[in-house]
C-alpha positions in Angstrom: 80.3 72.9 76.7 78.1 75.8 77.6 80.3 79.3 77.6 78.6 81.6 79.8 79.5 85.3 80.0 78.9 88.2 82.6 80.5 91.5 83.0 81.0 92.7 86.2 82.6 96.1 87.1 84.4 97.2 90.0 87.4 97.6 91.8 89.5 94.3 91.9 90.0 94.3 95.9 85.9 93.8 95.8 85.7 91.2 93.0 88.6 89.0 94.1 86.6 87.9 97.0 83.4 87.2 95.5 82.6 83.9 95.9 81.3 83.3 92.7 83.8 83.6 90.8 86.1 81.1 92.3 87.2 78.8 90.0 86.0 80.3 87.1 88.1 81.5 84.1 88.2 85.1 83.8 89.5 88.0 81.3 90.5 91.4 82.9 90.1 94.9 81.2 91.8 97.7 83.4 89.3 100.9 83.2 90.8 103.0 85.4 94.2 104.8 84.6 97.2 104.5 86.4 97.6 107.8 89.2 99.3 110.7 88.1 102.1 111.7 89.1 100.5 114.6 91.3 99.0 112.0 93.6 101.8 109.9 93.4 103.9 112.8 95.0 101.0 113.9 97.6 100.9 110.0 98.9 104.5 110.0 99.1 104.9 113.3 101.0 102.0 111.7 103.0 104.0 108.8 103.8 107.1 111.1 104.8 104.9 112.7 107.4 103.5 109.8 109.2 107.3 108.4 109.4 108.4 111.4 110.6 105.6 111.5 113.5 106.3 108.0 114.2 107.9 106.2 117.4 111.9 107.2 117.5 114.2 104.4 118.5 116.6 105.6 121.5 118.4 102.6 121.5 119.4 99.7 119.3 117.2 96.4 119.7 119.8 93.7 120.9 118.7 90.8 118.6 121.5 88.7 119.5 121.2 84.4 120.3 122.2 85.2 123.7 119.0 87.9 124.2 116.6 85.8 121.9 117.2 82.2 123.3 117.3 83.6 127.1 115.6 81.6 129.3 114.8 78.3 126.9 117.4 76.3 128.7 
């Protein structure tokens, strides 16, 4: 059996999809470091802002059999 090896680099969203690789046996090495925790806490207040711009709910959705199944008689 022929072993063949080739380094690739970049982010695993990109390589995952590569064609090439499917099917092939690979070994991972993690470069990058997880994020501190100062952008940890600057996505998260992020996150708080959008939700707190989003769409407000003025009234309960009414998810009941009755409202879901009307009409399929």
């Amino acid at each position: 059996m022929i072993t063949k090896t080739l380094e690739v680099t970049g982010r695993w969203e990109e390589l995952v999809s590569r064609p090439e690789f499917h099917g092939c046996q690979v070994r991972i090495t993690i470069v990058d470091q997880a994020p501190t925790a100062v952008e940890t806490d600057e996505w998260l207040e992020s996150l708080g802002r959008m939700a707190s711009n989003g769409v407000r709910i003025t009234r309960p959705a009414d998810d009941s059999r009755a409202s879901i199944y009307e009409g399929t008689e």
